[in-house]
N, C-alpha and C positions, 0 to 999 in steps of 0.2 A: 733161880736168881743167884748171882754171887752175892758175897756176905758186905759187899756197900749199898747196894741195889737192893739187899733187902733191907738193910739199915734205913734207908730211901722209903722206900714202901711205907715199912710199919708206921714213919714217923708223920709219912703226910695223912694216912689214915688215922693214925693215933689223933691226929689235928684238926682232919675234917669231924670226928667224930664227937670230939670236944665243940667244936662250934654248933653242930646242931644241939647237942645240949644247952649250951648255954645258952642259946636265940634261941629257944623250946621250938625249932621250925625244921621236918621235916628238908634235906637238901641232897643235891647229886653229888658223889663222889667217882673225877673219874684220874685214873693215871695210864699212864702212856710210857713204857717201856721199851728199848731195843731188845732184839731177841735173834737168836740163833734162826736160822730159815726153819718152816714147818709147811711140811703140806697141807694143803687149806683145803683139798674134799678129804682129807682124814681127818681135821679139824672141825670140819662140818657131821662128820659120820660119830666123831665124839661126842660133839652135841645131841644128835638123837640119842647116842645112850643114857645121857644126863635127861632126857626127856625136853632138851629148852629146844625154842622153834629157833628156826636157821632165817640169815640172810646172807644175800653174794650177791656181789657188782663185780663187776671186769670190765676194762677199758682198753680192748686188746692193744690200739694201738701206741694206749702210752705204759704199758707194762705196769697196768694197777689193777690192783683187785684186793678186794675184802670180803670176808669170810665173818656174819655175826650169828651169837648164840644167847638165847634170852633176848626176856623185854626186861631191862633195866627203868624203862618210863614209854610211856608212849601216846603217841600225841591224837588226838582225832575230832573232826569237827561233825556237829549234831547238825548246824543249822547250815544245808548243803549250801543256799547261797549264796555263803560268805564262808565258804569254808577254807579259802586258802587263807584269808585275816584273821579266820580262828586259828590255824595251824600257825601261822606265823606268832602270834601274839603269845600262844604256850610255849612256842619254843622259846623268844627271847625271856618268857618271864620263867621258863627253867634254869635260861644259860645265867641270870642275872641274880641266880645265888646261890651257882654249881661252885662245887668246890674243884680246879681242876688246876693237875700236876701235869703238863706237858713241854719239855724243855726243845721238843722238835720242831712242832705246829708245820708237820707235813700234812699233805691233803690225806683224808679219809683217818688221822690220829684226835685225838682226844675225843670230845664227843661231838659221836656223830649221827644220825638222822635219817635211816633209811626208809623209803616208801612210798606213796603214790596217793593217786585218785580214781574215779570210778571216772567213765567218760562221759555220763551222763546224768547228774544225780537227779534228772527231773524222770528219769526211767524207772518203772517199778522195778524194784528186785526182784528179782525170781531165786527159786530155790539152790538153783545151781551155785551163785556166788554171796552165800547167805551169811558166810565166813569173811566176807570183804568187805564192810563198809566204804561211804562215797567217798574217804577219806582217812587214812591211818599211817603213822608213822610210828618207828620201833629206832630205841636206843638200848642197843644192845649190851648185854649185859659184859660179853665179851666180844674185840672184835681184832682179828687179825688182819692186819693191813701188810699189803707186797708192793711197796712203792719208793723209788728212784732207785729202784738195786737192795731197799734194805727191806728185813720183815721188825714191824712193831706188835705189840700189843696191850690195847687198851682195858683198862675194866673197870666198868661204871656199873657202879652200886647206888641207888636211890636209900639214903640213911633214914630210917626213923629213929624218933625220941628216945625211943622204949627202947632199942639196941645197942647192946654192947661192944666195944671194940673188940674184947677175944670169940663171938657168935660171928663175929662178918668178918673177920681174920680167918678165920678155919675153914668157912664157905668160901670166900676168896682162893685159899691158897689150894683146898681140895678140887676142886673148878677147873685152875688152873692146871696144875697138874696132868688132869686127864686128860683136856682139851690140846695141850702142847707132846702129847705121846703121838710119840708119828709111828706108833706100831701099826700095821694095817688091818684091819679089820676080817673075818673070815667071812666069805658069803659064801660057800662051797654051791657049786651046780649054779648059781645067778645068771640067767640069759634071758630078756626081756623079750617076750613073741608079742605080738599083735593078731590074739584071737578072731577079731571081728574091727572091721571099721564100718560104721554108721556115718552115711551123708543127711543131715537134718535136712528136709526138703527140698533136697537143687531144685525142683522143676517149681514150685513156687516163688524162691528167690527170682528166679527168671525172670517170673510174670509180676515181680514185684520193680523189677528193673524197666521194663515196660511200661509200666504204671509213671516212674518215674521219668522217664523220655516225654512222655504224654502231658505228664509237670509242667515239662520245661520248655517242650513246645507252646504251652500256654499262659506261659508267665515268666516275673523274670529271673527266674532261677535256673543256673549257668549250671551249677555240678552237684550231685549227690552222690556221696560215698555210700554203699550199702556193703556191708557184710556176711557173710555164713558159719555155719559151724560145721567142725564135723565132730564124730563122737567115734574115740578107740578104747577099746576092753582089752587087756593086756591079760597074760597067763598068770601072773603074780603082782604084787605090788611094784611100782617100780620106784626105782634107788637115787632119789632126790643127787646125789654130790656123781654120782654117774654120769647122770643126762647131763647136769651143768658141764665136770669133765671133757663129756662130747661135745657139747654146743663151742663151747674154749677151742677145742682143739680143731672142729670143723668148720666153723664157723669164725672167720679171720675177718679183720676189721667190724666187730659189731659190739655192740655190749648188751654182753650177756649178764641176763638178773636171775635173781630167784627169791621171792617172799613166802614166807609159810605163815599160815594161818589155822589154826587147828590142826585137821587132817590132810587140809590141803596147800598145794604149793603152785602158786603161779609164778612161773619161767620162760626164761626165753633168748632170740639171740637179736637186737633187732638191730639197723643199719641207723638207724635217724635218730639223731641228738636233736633235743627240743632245745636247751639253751645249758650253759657252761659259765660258769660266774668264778672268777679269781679275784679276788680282792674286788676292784672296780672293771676288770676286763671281760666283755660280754663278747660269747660265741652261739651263734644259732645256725643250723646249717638247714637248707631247705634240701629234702630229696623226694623228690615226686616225678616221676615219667618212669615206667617198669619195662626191661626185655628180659630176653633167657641170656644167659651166655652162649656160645657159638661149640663146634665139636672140634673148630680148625682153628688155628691163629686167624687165618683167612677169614673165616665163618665170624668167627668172632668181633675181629673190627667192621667186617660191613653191617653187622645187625648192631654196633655201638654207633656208627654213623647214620644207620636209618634211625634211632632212638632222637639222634641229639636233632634233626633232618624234619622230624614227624611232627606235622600243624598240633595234633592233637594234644602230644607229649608233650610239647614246646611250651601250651597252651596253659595245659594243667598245672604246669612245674610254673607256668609265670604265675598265675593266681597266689600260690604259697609264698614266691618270694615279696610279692608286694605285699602281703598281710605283713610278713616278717619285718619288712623293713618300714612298715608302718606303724607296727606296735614296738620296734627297737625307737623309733624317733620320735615316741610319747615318752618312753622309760631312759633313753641315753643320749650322750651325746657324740658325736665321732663316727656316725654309721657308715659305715664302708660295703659296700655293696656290689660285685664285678659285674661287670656288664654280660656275660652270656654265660650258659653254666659250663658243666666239664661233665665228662660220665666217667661215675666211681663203679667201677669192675668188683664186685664180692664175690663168693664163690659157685653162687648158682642162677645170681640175676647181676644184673647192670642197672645203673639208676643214673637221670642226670640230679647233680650235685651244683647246690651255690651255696656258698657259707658268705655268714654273716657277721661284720667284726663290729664293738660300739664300746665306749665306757659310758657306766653305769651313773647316773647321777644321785646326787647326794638323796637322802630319805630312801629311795628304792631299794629292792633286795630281789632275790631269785624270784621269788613267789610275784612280786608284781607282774616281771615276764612271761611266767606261767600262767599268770590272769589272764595276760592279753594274748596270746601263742596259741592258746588252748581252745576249742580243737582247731588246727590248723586246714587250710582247705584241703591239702591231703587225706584227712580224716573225718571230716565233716561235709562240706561242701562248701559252696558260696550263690548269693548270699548266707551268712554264717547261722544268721538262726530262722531262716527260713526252712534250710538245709536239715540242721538240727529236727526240726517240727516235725519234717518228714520225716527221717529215720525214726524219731518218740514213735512215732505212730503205724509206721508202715514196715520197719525192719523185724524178722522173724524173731531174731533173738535179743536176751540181754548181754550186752557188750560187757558188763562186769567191769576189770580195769584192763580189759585188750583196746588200742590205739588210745591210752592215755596216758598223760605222766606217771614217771616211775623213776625213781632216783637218790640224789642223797644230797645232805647237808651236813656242814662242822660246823666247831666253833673258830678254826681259823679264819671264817670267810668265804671260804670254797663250797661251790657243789655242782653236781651237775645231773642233767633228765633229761632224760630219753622219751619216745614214745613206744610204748610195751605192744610193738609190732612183730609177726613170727614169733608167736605165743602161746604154750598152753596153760591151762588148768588141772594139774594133776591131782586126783583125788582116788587113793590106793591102787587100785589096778584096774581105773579109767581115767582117761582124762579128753578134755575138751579144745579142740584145735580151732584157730578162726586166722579168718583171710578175709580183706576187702580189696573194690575197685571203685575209682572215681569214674560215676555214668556221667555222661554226657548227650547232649539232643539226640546224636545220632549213635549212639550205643548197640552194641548188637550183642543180647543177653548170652548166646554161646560162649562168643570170642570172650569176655569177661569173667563168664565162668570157667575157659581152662585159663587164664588171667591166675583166678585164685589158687587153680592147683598148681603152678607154678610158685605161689608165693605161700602153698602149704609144705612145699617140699624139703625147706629146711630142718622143718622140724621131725617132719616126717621120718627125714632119714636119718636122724639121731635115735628114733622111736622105734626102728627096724623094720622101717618099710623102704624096697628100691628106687 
């Protein structure tokens, strides 16, 4: 810091710190600084050495991303079927006697809120995501934000009674320090192989897909999402700010996350924004209907024409958008809706695309949206909890938090979640891959299963497989 800037600092610290004294209460302190630009997977690779767990958002297409280190506070609800008013209610009653110094109130600066939900919390957990409760968010104790051309950074400290201004002044400023060294780290010989890939039972999936046709021929339930796993053992541990690096750099128009928990870290790159909140301005975008990309220009637009063309596609992608604009016109007002969708071209698939515009009415917040979004017939099926019932009960695995919100929240207002689609679970030098498809009556269990490997191969080839 220069010598006003830290003039700045000590003084709003010196100040928060007197107030939790004085109020004997326990409070957030966060401030929000400009800063010189810093690499943010060097900034995440500092983090592990200080031992604090990491978070990353990126939003390729509006040139944002954050980088957080430590849990400064963190939010989580017990009781799963209310657990987004339980997360809502902790945050505002943190935000409503945070102490916070931010003169910019850009998105992703002061405090912010990153993290998600399981996608199922009436699902037993299983071992595999034993590290992730139905529900957890992290305020970061440091969080570097790269947003409208500038870098910030925030550092929120949860004060208690019993501490001193010069013990949280020294961790403060030692922290910092380390964290904004953009020396690069050595990994000498670092090349991640893929020992072994393990497919968790394709040939049952199949016959679980079947099962579900047989559903739906008999009753009235229109679509079930079902999903699979795979499972890869890697030569060495693999390097959390790497994979995100690749996904960034590979993986264009998507947002790419990464939460650490313990040992483990789920990441990812996925195309489908659940909703986008600015002040009162609401964005939801539906993408449901899947092709490959093409090898020709040629190739390419006729297999985006048979996408947009296909009863089935057509069919699926209409289900989502009418949920979406049925739960935007319980929570807003102004829903704008286009009449047919478009297909968004990424790098290895095509999707048809409708977005959804509305402002938000007064009492509502993100979290409502997400009440009612969640799971979208994309990811679920329809009917919504009939669909649901099924996958509890007939799907092989636990979904964990793959096809579920994942995102973030400030105090400016802003947030926004995605669905943690094109996703792993990385846990040292394995991790856990998963792909789904929406069956339908006349489903045909092959075609859907090379469906999946198509929709595993993002990740795949960040992991170093062809």
């Amino acid at each position: 810091m220069i010598e006003v800037k830290e003039k700045q600092f000590t003084a709003e610290l010196e100040a928060a710190i007197q107030s939790v004294h004085t109020d004997q209460k326990n409070k957030l302190f966060s401030y929000t600084e400009k800063i010189n630009p810093v690499n943010l997977y060097r900034f995440l690779e500092k983090a592990a050495d200080l031992k604090l767990p990491r978070t990353f958002w990126s939003s390729a297409n509006e040139d944002f991303q954050m980088a957080g280190a430590g849990h400064a506070f963190e939010l989580s609800a017990k009781d799963s079927p209310s657990r987004y008013e339980q997360v809502e209610q902790e945050w505002h009653a943190l935000l409503s006697d945070a102490v916070i110094y931010n003169p910019y109130h850009v998105s992703g600066t002061g405090v912010v809120a990153l993290g998600g939900f399981s996608f199922d919390p009436l699902k037993p957990q299983t071992k595999l995501w034993e590290n992730f409760p139905c529900s957890h968010f992290s305020i970061p104790n440091y969080i570097l934000t790269h947003a409208e051309g500038n870098y910030y950074l925030t550092l929120n400290r949860f004060i208690c009674t019993d501490e001193t201004y010069a013990g949280v002044l020294e961790q403060l400023q030692d922290h910092r320090q380390t964290l904004l060294n953009n020396a690069e780290n050595k990994r000498d010989g670092y090349v991640l192989h893929i020992q072994r890939k393990t497919e968790i039972d394709p040939e049952q999936w199949k016959e679980t897909i079947k099962k579900a046709t047989d559903v739906m021929k008999n009753t009235a339930v229109d679509k079930i999402v079902l999903a699979r796993e795979v499972r890869l053992h890697f030569n060495q541990s693999a390097n959390i700010p790497d994979i995100l690096k690749r996904l960034v750099d590979t993986q264009p128009n998507t947002y790419v996350f990464g939460y650490e928990m313990g040992e483990d870290c789920f990441l990812g790159a996925t195309p489908e924004r659940l909703v986008k909140v600015k002040d009162d301005e609401v964005l939801s975008t539906c993408l449901a209907g899947t092709a490959p990309r093409g090898e020709t220009m040629e190739e390419d637009e006729q297999i985006a024409d048979n996408l947009f063309r296909d009863p089935k596609n057509r069919e699926e992608h209409d289900y989502v958008v009418q949920m979406i604009r049925n739960t935007m016109e319980a929570y807003c007002t102004d829903v704008n809706v286009p009449f047919e969708p478009a297909v968004h071209q990424y790098k290895t698939l095509q999707h048809l695309y409708t977005p959804v515009r509305a402002k938000l009415k007064k009492n509502h917040r993100i979290f409502s949206i997400i009440s009612g979004l969640h799971p979208t017939p994309a990811l679920g099926g329809t009917p919504r909890q009939e669909a649901l019932a099924f996958i509890r009960e007939n799907e092989l695995l636990d979904r964990g938090w793959y096809g579920a919100p994942i995102g973030w929240m400030d105090s400016n207002n802003h947030g926004e979640f995605a669905v943690a689609l094109r996703s792993a679970l990385i846990q040292k030098d394995e991790a856990s891959l998963f792909a789904g498809c929406g069956i339908v009556e006349d489903s045909i269990p092959e075609s859907e299963y090379e469906e999946t490997n198509i929709k595993l191969m993002p990740m795949l080839s960040v992991l170093g497989v062809d």
